[in-house]
Each structure stands twice: as C-alpha cells, then as structure tokens.
C-alpha positions in Angstrom: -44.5 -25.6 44.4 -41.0 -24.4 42.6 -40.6 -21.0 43.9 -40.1 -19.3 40.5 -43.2 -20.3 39.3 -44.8 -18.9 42.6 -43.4 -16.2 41.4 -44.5 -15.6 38.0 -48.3 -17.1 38.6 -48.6 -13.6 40.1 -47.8 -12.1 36.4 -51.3 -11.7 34.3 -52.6 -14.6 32.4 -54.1 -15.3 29.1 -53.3 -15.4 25.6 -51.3 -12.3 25.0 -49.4 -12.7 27.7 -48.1 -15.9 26.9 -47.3 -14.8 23.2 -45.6 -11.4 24.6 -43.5 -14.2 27.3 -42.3 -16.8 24.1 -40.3 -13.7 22.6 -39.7 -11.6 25.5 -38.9 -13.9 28.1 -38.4 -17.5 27.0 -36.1 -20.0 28.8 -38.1 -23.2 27.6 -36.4 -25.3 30.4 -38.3 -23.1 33.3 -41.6 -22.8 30.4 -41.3 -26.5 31.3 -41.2 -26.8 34.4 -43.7 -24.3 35.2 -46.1 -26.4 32.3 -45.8 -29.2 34.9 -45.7 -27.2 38.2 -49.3 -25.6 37.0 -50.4 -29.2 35.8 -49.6 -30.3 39.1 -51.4 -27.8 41.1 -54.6 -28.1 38.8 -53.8 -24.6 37.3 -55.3 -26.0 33.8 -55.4 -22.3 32.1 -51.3 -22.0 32.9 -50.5 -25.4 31.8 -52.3 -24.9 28.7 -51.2 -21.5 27.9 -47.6 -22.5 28.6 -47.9 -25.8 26.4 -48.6 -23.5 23.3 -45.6 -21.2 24.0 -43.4 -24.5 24.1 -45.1 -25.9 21.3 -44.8 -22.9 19.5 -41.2 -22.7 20.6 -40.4 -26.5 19.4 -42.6 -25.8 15.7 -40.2 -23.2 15.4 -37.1 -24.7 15.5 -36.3 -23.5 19.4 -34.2 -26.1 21.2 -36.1 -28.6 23.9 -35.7 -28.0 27.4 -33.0 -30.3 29.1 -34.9 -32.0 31.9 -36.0 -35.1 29.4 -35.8 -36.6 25.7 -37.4 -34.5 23.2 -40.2 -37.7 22.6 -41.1 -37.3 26.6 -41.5 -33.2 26.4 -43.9 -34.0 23.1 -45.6 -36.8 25.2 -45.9 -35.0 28.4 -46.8 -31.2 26.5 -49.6 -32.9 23.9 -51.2 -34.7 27.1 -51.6 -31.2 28.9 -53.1 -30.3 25.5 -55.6 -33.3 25.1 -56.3 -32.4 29.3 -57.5 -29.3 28.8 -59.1 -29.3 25.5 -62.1 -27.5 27.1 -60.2 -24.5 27.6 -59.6 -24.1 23.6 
C-alpha cells in the first residue's frame, strides 16, 4: 500500500470531507493514485468518494493527473464509479 495513502486513510471519511479535500488539499496526481490504492485494497467508500473529487476536479476545468492519458483516467475513474454504484 503507497505509504501516503496509509497515511491519509486515517483522516475522516465521507462526503464533506472529500468536498472540504478538492479545494483545500487537492493534488489530483496523489487523488489518483490513492482512487486506485483504495480500489485495490477493496476500500469501495474511498475509491468512490475520491472518483467524485477527481471528476469534480476534471468537470471543472482542473488539469489530469500525469500518471496516464486523459481517456485512461476517464476509463479507469467512471469504472470505480459504475463499481460502486451501491454506495450512491
């Protein structure tokens, strides 16, 4: 597991605390990264709440994160969404 999301799966979790992080705290490269770190580790209420924020982030004109092409982030952020449709 990436050691900074270690790190911030400690932080509270749930919906106001991912819309205080997209304008506090976001860095859409480690929002990435941790979306697939939580996917990863089955955490489906982190990877959903931080596919939102980078959603959000993208619909608003924020740049993409630099670890893929803007067409994989879209593939790999709408199929945490479709994964964890349950949670909605």
């Amino acid at each position: 597991m990436n050691a900074n999301y270690a790190a911030r799966r400690t932080r509270p979790v749930g919906s106001f605390h991912f819309r205080l992080m997209e304008y506090l705290d976001m860095d859409p490269n480690q929002t990435y990264r941790d979306m697939l770190d939580a996917l990863d580790d089955r955490d489906d209420e982190t990877a959903r709440g931080l596919a939102l924020v980078l959603k959000r982030w993208l619909a608003n004109g924020g740049f993409y994160p630099q670890q893929d092409t803007p067409e994989a982030i879209n593939t790999h952020t709408a199929e945490v969404l479709r994964r964890t449709a349950d949670l909605a």
